[in-house]
N, C-alpha and C positions, 0 to 999 in steps of 0.2 A: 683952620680946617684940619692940619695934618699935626696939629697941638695934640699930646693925650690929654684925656679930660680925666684928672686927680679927683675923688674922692672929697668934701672936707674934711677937716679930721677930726670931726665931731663924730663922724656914720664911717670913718674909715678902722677895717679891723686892727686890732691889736695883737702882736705873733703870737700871743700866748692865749687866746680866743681859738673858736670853731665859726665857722659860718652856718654848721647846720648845727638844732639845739638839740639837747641831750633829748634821749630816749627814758622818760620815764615815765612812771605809775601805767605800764603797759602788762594787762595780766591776761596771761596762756589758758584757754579754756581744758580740760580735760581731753586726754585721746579719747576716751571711752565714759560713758553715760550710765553703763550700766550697772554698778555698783556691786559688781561681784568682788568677793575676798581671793587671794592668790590661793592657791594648793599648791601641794608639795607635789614634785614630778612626778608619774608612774616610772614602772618600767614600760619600756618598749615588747609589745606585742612581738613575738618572735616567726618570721617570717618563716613559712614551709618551704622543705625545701623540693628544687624542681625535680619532676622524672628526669632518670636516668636515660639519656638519647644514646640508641643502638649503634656502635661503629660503623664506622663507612666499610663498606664491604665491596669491593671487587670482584667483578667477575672477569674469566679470562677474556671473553668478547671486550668488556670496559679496559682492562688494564693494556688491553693490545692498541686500542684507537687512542688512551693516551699517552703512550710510548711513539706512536705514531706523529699526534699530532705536535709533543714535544720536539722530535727530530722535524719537523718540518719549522716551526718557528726559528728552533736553531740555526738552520741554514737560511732561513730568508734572511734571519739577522747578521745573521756571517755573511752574506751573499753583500747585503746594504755597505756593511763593513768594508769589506774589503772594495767595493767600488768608489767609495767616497776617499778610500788612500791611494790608489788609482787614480783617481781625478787629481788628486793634492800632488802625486806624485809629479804625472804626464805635465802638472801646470808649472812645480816650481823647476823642472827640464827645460821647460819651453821661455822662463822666465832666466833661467841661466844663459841660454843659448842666445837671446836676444841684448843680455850684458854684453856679453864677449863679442857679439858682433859692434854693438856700438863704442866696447871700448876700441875695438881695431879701427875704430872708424872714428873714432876724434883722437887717437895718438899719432895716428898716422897720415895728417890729410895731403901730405906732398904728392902720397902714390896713390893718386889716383888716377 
């Protein structure tokens, strides 16, 4: 039951055989049907070109709200800044202060 079951070796391959048979007399139909002759390239058709678009123009109303609104990003983003090094600061403080109390506190356990 747990025998492999060999091949004879009349139907068993031989290493210099294929199992699957060759591919031949296998013929590719045409891409195309339509029996046109190739032509020689054109040139390419020359693209117009676009209108010229007007400068952006400011006026003092527009250039005053985005002066405006620049200084206002700037500081939110400064404001963000600087709270998040603040945080980073106040924690690795509070992570100091909690070394040193527990190194005093396992160097020392006599005095208590």
């Amino acid at each position: 039951m747990f025998t492999p079951k060999i091949p004879p070796p009349d139907t068993a391959p031989t290493p210099g055989t294929s199992l699957v048979p060759p591919l031949t007399g296998l013929v590719h139909p045409p891409a195309c049907t339509c029996h046109h002759t190739p032509t020689a390239p054109t040139a390419p058709v020359p693209v117009p070109a676009a209108p010229a678009r007007p400068a952006v123009r400011f006026t003092p109303g527009s250039l005053l709200v985005a002066a405006a609104g620049g200084t206002a990003v700037v500081l939110v983003v400064g404001t963000v800044l600087v709270s998040m090094l603040l945080a980073t600061a106040i924690t690795a403080a509070s992570v100091a202060v909690c070394a040193v109390v527990l190194r005093s506190l396992l160097n020392h356990p006599n005095n208590r």
